[in-house]
C-alpha positions in Angstrom: -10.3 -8.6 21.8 -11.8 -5.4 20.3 -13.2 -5.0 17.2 -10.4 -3.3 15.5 -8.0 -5.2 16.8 -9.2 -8.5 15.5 -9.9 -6.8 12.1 -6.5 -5.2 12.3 -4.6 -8.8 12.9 -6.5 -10.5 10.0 -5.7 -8.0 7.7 -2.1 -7.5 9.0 -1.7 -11.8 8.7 -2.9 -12.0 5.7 -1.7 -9.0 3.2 1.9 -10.1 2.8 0.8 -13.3 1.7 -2.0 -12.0 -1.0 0.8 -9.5 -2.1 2.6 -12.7 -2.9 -0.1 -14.5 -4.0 -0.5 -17.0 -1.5 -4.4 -17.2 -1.2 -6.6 -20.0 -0.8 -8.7 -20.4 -3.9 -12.3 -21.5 -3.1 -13.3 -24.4 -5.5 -16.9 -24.8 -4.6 -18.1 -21.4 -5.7 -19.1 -22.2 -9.7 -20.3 -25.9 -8.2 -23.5 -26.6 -9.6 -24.2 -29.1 -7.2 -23.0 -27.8 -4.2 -26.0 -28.4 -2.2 -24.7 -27.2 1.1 -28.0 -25.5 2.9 -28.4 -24.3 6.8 -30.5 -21.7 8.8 -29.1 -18.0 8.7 -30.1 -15.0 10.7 -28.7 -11.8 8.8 -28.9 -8.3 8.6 -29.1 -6.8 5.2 -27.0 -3.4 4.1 -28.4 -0.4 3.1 -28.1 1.1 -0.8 -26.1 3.6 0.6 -23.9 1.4 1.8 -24.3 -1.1 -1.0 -23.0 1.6 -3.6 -20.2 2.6 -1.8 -19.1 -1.2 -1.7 -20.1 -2.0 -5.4 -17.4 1.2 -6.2 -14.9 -0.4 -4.0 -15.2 -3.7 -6.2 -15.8 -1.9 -9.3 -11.8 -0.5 -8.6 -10.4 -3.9 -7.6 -12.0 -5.8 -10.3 -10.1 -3.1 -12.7 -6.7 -5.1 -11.6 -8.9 -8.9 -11.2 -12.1 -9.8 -12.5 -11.6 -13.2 -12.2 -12.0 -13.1 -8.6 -15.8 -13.6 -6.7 -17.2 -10.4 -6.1 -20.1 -10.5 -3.6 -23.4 -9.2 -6.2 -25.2 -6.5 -3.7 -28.1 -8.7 -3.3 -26.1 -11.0 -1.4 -24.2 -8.8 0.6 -25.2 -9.7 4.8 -23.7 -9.5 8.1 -24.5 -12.6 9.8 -25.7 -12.5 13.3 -25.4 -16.2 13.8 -25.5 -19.2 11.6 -28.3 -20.9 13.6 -27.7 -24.2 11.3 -24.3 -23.7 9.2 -24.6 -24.9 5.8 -23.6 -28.9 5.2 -24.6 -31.5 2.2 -28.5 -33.1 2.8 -30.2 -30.5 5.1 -33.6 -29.3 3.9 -36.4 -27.4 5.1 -38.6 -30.3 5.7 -36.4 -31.3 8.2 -38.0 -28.8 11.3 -40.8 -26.6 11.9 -39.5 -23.2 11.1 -42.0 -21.4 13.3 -40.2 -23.1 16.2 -37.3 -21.3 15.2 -39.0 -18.1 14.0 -40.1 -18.0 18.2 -37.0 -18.3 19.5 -35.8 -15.6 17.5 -39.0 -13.5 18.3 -38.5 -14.2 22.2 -34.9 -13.3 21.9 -35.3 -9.5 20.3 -37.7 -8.1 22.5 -34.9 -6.3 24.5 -32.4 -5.7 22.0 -31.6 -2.3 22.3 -31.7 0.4 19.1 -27.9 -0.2 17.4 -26.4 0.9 14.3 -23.3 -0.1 12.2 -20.8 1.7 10.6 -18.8 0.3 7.7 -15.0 1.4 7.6 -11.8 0.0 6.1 -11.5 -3.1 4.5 -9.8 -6.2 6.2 -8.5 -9.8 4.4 -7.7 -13.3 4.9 -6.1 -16.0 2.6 -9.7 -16.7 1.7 -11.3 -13.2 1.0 -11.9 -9.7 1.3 -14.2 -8.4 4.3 -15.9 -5.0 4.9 -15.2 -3.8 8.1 -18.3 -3.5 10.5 -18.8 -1.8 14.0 -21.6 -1.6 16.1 -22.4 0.7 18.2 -22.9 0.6 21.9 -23.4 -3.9 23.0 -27.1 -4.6 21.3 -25.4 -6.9 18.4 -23.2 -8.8 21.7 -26.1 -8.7 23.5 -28.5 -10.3 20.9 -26.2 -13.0 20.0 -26.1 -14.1 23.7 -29.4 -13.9 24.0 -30.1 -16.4 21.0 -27.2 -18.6 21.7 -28.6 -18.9 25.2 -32.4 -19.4 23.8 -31.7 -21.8 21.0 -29.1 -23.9 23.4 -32.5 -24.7 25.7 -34.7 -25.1 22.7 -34.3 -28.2 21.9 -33.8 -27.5 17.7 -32.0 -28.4 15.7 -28.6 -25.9 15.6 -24.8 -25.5 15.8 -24.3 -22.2 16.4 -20.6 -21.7 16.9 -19.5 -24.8 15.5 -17.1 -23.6 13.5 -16.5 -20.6 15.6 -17.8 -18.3 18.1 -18.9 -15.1 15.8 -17.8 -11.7 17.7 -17.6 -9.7 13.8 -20.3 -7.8 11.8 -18.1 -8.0 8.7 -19.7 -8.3 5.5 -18.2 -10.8 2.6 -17.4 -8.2 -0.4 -14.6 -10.8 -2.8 -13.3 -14.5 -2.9 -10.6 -15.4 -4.2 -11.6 -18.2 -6.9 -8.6 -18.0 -9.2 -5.0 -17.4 -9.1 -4.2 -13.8 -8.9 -3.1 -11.9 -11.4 -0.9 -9.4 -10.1 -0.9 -10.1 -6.5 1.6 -6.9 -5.4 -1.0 -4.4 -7.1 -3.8 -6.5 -5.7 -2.5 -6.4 -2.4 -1.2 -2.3 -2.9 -5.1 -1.5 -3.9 -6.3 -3.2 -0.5 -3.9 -1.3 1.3 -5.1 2.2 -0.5 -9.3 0.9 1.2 -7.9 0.2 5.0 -9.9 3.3 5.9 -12.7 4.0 3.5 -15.8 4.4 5.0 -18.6 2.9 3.1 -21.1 4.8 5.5 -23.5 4.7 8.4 -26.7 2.6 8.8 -29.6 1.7 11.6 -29.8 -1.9 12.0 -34.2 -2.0 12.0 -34.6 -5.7 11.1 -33.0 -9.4 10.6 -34.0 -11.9 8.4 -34.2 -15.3 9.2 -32.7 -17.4 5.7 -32.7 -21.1 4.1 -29.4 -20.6 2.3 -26.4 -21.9 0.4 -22.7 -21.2 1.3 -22.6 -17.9 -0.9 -25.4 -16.8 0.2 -26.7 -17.0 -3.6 -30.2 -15.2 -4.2 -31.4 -17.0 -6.7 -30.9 -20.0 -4.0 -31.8 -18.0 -0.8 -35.4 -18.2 0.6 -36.6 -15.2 3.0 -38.5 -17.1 5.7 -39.1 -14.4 8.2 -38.1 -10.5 8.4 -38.2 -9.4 12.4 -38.6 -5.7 12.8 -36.7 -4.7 15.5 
């Protein structure tokens, strides 16, 4: 299914029922002692990009403010959740240059790729930036991993929860009861097409991080130029 499509049927599921305030309110995200933890490789935003979003949420938070809006050091497109987040998992528990060589063996043919941000998409869950890559290097890299981590031998579960074909980035949760869901829902509607701009993907970072992708939790274990 192409990109747009897949964005185009989230958003189109899910609007009628934020408009009516049937959303899925995420209790975890003011836990304290969530300790969920996993392995991440990520692709971080440009500023350009960045303030385009942080006006987008600047405007929605204008009609809820009570909602989780994504702070722009947090904001990521994953490229795959090499370890997804659960309760109990901790550094200590592999050799992260193991991992860092896998990913180092797997990006040496990755061709040159860029993404554009455009439109906004939804679930009952939260509110996504759209992302498209151009040309197959972000397809052809997450292969290319899946493929080399499979016959590693780590520690992962990549696609355990699902196969990742987006390059979305996570921009609001939905933590409260809305407010005024039919405005909510109309000011979504007016962002379907806003681009939020244009930028060259030139490295990933490999992450120890929470669910949120918190800073003040995340630790940077390894940028790969590309």
């Amino acid at each position: 299914m192409a990109l747009t499509e897949l964005y185009d049927n989230l958003f189109n599921h899910s609007i009628g029922q934020i408009s009516q305030g049937d959303i899925e309110i995420d209790r975890r995200i003011d836990d304290q002692g969530d300790r969920r933890r996993g392995l991440t490789l990520l692709i971080k935003p440009s500023d350009e990009v960045k303030g385009q979003i942080n006006l987008f949420q600047d405007e929605m938070r204008k009609i809820d403010a009570e909602q989780y809006y994504q702070p722009m050091t947090d904001l990521h497109v994953t490229v795959l959740s090499i370890i997804s987040c659960y309760e109990g998992f901790d550094l200590n528990q592999v050799h992260v240059a193991d991992f860092e060589s896998v990913i180092a063996d797997s990006i040496r043919d990755v061709p040159k790729t860029e993404f554009l941000f455009k439109g906004i998409t939804s679930s009952r869950q939260a509110v996504m930036i759209q992302g498209f890559p151009t040309g197959d290097g972000l397809d052809r890299l997450r292969e290319c991993l899946r493929k080399n981590f499979s016959s590693s031998g780590l520690q992962q579960s990549i696609d355990s929860r699902y196969k990742l074909t987006t390059a979305h980035m996570t921009s609001l949760r939905f933590r409260k009861e809305l407010q005024s869901p039919a405005k909510f829902a109309e000011r979504l509607e007016d962002f379907r097409t806003v681009e939020f701009g244009a930028m060259p993907i030139v490295s990933l970072d490999l992450v120890y991080n929470d669910w949120y992708q918190n800073s003040s939790i995340v630790q940077l274990l390894n940028r790969f130029t590309l």
